[in-house]
N, C-alpha and C positions, 0 to 999 in steps of 0.2 A: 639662616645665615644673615647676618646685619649688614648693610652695606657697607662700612668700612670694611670687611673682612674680604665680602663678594670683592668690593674694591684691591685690596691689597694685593688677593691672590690675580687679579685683571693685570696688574702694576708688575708683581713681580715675573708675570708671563712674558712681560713689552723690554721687561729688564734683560732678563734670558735670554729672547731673542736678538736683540740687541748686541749686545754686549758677549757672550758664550755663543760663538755660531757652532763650533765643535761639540759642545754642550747641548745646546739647546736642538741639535742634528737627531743628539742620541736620545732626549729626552722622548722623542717625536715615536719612538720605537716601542716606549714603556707603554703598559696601558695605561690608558687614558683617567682611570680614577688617580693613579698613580701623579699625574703629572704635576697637580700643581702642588704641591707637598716639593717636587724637588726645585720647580720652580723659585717658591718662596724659601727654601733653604739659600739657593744661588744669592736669589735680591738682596736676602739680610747681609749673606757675606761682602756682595759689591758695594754695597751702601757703606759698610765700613771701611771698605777697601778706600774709595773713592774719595771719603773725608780725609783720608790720611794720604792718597798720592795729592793731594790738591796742595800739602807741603811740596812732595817730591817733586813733580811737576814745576812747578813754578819758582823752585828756589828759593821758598821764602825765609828771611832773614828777622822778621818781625816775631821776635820772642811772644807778644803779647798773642799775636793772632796764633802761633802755633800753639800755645796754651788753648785758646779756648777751643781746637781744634780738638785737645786732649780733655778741656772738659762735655764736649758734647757727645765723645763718646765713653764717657762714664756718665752721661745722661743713660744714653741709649742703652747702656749695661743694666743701670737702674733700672730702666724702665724693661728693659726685656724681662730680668729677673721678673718684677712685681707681674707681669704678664700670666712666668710661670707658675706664678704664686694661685693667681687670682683670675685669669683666662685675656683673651682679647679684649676685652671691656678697659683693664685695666691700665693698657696704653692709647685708649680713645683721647681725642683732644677735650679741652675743658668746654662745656657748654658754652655755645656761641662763637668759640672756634671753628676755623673751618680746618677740616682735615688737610694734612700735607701725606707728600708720598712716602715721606718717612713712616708716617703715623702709620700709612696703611700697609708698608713691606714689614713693620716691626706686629700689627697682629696678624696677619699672611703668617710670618716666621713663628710668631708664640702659638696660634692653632694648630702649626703641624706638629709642634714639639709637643705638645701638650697632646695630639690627638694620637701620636706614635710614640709617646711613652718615651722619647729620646732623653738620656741621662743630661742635666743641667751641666757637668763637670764638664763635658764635652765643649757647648759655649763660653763655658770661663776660661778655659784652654784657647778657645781658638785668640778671644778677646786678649787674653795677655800676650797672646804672640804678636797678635797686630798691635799692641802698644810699643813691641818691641822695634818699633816703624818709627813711633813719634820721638821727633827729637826732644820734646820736651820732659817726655817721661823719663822716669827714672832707671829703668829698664832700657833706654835706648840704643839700638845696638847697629852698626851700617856693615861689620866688619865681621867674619866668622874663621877663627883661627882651623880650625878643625872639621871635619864631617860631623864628629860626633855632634861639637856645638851647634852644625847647621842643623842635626835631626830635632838639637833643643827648639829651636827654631819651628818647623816643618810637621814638630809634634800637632801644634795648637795652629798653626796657617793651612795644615792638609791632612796628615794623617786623623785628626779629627772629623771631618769635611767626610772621608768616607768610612767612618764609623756612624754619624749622622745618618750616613742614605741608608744603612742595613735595615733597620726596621720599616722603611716607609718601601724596599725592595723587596723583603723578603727575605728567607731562606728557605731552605730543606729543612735542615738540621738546627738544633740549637744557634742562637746568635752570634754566643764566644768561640764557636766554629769557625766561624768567617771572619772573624775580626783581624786578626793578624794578616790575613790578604787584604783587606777593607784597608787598613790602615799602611800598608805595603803600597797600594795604587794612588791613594791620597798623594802619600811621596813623593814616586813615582812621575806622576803626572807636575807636582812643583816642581823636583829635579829638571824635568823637563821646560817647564818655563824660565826655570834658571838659567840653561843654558841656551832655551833660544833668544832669552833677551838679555843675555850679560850687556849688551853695547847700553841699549837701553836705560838700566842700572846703573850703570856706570857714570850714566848721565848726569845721574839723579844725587851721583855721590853715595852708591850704594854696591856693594860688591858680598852677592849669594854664591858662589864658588870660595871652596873650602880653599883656606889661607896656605894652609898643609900643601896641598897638591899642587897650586900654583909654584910654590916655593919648589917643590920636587923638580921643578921643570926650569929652573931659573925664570919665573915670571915673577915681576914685580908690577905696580901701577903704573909704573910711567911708560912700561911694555904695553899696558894695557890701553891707555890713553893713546899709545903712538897707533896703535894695530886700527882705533875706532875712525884716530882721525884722518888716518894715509887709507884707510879701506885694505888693508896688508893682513898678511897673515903670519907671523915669525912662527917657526917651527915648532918654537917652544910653546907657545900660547895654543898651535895643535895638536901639541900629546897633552897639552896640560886639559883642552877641550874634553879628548876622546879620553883622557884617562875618568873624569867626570860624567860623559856616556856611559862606558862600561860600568859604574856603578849606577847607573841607572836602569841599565837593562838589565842588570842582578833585582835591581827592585821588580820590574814585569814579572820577572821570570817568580818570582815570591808571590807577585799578587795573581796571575795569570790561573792557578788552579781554582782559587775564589771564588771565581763568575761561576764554576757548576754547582758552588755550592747557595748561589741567587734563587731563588724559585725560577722556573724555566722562562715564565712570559717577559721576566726582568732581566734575565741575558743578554737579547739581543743589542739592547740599548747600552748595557756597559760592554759588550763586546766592540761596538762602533768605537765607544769615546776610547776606549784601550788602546784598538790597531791605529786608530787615527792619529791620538797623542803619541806613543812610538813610531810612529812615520816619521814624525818631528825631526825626532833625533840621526833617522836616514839623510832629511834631507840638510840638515845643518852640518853633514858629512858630504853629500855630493855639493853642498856650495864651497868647500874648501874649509869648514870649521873659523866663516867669515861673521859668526854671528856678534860681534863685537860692532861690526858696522853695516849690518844688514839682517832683518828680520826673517828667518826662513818659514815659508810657510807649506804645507799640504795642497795640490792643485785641486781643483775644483770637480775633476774626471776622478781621481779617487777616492775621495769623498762620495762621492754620490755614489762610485760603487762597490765601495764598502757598505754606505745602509741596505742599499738596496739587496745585496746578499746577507744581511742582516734582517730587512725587514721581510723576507720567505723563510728565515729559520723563526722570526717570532709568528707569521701566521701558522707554521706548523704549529708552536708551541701554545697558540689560544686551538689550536683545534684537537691537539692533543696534550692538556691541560698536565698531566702525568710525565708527559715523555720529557728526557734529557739532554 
């Protein structure tokens, strides 16, 4: 292994940890050859994440800067591809360059892809959804009339995301067995981020709740804007919430038979991130459906005892390597 690689896959571990505490909880559960493959899957995706909130974030107005914001990740595109082409080597810096952490999270991400045989379509997917971010693209999109639109969406930002992990997890059975759950809890788990951070979004001048369902509930933006800024909750803004729940918990419930179709040692890890991430949606209901102007989170006591009954069903599952 070359040191940029060693390096990359070191980077994308610190990324993980960082950054995915839910994430990187359950990663903790996989085995261990296992881990840094989803590691570096994570880092590539934040990395791209992080150029494109650094508009949202900060509001910026400067056309030019948000261009090149959209050409550097069609740098990054480029250069992933030729990766895939051609291995880690072929996103190394130019001699007498010194590596950056880009350099090393982009061959971290091309070794796993390349060493688990993961379908290229799956990255070009995720990438055009995240252009779907930048305002300068052509593609750019803040507003989603319909669910359907938002799954266009959710396709290439999630339900890709866990069609990626199936091979570097495992199955039982054939691949495209598991893939309709795989790409169910992808969802799943954004719908979920959707609604715990709608206030967030909102912020950003960005609204991931389907136009549709809002409308159904008489919710407009400027309901939305008063609910973030008074810390309030209008009625309607909580059935328009909970009606958005309830399609989420349709997605669990889709992806939920999936995990036994994981190899057993790879369960217990997505069993965590599953209960954990639907906790969410409980408790963005015991704070009043206030997530407009208050982030809900998972306490610290369930968590840990969620792995923890998670990590005795994976030591059974390395001592009985077969069992289900």
């Amino acid at each position: 292994m070359t040191d940029l690689l060693r390096e990359g896959y070191a980077v994308s571990r610190e990324v993980a940890r960082e950054h995915g505490k839910t994430y990187f909880l359950a990663t903790r559960l996989l085995p261990p050859e296992r881990r840094p493959a989803v590691h570096a899957l994570y880092a590539y995706a934040r990395m791209v994440d992080d150029i494109i909130d650094v508009d949202m974030i900060a509001e910026r107005d400067d056309a030019a800067a948000v261009a090149d914001d959209e050409a550097l990740l069609d740098r990054i595109d480029q250069r992933f591809r030729a990766g895939l082409a051609e291995g880690p080597a072929a996103v190394a810096p130019a001699p007498g360059e010194p590596a950056t952490d880009h350099d090393r999270i982009l061959a971290a991400a091309v070794d796993t892809a390349r060493r688990y045989d993961i379908p290229a379509e799956y990255f070009t997917a995720f990438m055009t959804s995240m252009r779907m971010d930048v305002p300068s693209s052509n593609i750019y999109t803040d507003r989603y009339a319909t669910l359907d639109d938002l799954r266009v969406y959710m396709w290439g930002s999630a339900a890709v995301i866990g069609l990626q992990m199936l091979p570097i997890l495992g199955t039982v059975g054939p691949v495209d067995e598991a893939a309709p759950a795989a790409a169910a809890l992808g969802e799943a788990f954004q719908l979920t981020n959707f609604v715990r951070d709608a206030g967030e979004d909102l912020a950003r001048d960005r609204i991931y709740l389907p136009g549709d369902v809002l409308a159904a509930y008489g919710v407009d933006e400027d309901l939305l804007h008063w609910c973030r800024r008074t810390d309030s909750v209008d009625p309607r803004v909580a059935r328009a919430l909970a009606d958005v729940i309830a399609t989420c918990r349709a997605l669990y419930r889709t992806a939920e038979p999936g995990i036994d179709l994981l190899s057993p040692r790879a369960r217990p890890g997505i069993r965590v991130a599953f209960a954990l991430y639907r906790d969410i949606l409980g408790v963005v209901e015991r704070d009043g459906y206030r997530s407009l102007s208050r982030r809900s989170t998972v306490g610290n006591g369930r968590r840990g005892g969620v792995a923890a009954r998670a990590a005795g069903r994976g030591l059974a599952a390395r001592l009985l390597p077969t069992a289900s």
